[in-house]
C-alpha positions as CSV (number, residue, x, y, z in Angstrom):
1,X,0.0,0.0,0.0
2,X,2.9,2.5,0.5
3,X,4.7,1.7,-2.7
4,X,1.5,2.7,-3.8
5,X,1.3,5.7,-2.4
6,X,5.1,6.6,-3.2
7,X,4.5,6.0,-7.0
8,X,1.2,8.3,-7.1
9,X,2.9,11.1,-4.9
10,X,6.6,11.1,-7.9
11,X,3.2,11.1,-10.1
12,X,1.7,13.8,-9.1
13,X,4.8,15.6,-8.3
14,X,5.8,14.8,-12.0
15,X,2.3,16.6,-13.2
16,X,2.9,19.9,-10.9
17,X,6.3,20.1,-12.4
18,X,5.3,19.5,-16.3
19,X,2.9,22.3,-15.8
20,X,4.0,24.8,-13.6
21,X,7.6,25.1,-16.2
22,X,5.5,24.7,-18.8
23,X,2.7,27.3,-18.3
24,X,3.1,28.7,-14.5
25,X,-0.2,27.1,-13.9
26,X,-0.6,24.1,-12.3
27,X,-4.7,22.0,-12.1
28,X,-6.5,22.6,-9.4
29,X,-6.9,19.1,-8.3
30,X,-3.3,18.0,-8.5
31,X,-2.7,20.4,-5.4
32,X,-5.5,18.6,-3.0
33,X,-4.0,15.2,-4.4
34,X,-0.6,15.7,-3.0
35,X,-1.2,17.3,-0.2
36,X,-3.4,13.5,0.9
37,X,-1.2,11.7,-0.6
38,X,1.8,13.6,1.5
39,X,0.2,13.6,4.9
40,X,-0.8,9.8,4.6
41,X,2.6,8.9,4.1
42,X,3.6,11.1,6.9
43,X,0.7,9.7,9.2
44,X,1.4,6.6,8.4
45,X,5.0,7.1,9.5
46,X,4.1,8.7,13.0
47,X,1.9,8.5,16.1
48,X,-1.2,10.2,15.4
49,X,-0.1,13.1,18.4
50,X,2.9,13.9,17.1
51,X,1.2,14.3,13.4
52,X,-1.5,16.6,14.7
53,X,1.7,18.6,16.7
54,X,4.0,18.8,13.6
55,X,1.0,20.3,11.4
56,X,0.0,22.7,13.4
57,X,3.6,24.0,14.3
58,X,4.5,23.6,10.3
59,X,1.1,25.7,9.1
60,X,2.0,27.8,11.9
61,X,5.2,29.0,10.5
62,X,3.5,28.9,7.0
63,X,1.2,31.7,8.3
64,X,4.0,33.6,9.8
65,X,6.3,33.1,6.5
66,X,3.5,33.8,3.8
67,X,2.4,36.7,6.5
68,X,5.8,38.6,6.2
69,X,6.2,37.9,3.1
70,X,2.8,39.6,2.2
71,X,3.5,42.5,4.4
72,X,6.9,43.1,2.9
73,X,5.2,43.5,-0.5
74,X,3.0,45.7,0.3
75,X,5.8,47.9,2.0
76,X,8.6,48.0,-0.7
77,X,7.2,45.7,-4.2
78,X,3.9,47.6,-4.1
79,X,2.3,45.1,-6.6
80,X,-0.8,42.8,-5.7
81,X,0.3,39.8,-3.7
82,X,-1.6,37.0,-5.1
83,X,-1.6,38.4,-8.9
84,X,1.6,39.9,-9.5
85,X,4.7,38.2,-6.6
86,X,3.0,34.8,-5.3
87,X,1.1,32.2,-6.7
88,X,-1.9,30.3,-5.1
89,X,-0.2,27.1,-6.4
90,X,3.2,27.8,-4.5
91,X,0.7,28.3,-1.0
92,X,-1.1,25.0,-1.7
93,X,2.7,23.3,-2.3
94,X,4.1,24.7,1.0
95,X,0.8,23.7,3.0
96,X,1.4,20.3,1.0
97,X,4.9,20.5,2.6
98,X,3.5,21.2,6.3
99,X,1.2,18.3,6.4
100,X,3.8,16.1,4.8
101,X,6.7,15.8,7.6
102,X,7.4,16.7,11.0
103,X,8.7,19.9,11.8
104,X,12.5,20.0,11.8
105,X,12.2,18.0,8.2
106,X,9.7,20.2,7.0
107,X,12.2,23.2,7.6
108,X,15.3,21.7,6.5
109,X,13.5,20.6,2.9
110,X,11.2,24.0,2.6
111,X,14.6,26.1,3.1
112,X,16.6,24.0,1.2
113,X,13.8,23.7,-1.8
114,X,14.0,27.3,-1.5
115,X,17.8,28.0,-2.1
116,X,17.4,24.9,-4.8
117,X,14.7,26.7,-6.6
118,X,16.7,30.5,-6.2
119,X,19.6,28.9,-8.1
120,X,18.1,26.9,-10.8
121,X,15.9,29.9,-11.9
122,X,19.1,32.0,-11.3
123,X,20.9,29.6,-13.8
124,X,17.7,29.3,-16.2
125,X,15.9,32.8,-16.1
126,X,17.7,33.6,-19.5
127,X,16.3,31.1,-21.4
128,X,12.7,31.3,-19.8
129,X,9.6,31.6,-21.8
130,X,8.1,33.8,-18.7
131,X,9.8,36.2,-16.2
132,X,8.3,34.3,-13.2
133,X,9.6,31.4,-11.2
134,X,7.8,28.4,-11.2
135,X,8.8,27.9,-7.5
136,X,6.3,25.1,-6.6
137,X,7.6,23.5,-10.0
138,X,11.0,23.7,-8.6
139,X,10.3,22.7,-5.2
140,X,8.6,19.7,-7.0
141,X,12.2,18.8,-8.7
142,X,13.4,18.7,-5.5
143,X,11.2,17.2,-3.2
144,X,10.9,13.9,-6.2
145,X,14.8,13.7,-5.7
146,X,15.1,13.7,-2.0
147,X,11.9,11.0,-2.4
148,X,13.3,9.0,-4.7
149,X,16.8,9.0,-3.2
150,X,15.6,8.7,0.6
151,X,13.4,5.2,-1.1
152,X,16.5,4.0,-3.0
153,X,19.1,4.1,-0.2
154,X,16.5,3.8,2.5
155,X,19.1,4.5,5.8
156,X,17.3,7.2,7.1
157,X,13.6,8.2,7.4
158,X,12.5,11.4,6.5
159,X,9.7,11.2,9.4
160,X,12.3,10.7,12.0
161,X,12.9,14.1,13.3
């Protein structure tokens, strides 16, 4: 049942990445889907307490991140948040991120998908068909590889900490 679950999550990770490069859009439903499919693996991985714990500290700091993040745009960018700087999508992928893993792995792969994302688009903006960063496209990239290489080599849970 969790192979299962593994190949539909590098599935649906696969379709957010084909269409947030592609078009910086990204179906509505492939959001909800991941974000299930990411907390059941993390449930499933946990005691239900320390799950309920690690999401509410995780959307917590979500809040608190997207919060001063929207503040600070209206300060100095000065362009609408949701239309112009920050995509709906890229909320849903870091909420998908909060439910997914307990709190110190949530931070270490949200700020690491972060820096990851910051130097591919830094490397591929030139070539770009749009002058936006398909961040929860990125984040995708990453989030598949650490999957797929934590599955292959299997030594140390993601869940664990």
């Amino acid at each position: 049942m969790i192979l299962l679950i593994q190949i539909f999550t590098i599935c649906t990770l696969a379709v957010i990445i084909y269409q947030d490069l592609k078009d910086r859009e990204v179906y509505g439903m492939a959001f909800p889907v991941l974000i299930s499919l990411l907390g059941t693996l993390h449930y499933h991985h946990t005691s239900q307490i320390d799950f309920l714990y690690a999401i509410l500290i995780n959307i917590a700091l979500l809040i608190v991140i997207v919060g001063l993040l929207y503040v600070y745009t209206l300060i100095k960018i000065k362009k609408p948040f949701f239309k112009e700087v920050f995509g709906w999508g890229d909320v849903l992928f870091f909420i998908g991120l909060a439910i997914g893993f307990p709190t110190v792995t949530f931070i270490i792969i949200f700020v690491f998908s972060l820096i990851f994302s910051l130097l591919v688009w830094l490397v591929l903006k030139n070539q770009a068909k749009h002058n936006t960063v398909p961040l929860a496209g990125y984040m995708a990239v990453f989030l598949g590889v650490v999957f797929i290489a934590n599955w292959m080599i299997n030594t140390l849970t993601l869940y664990v900490i």
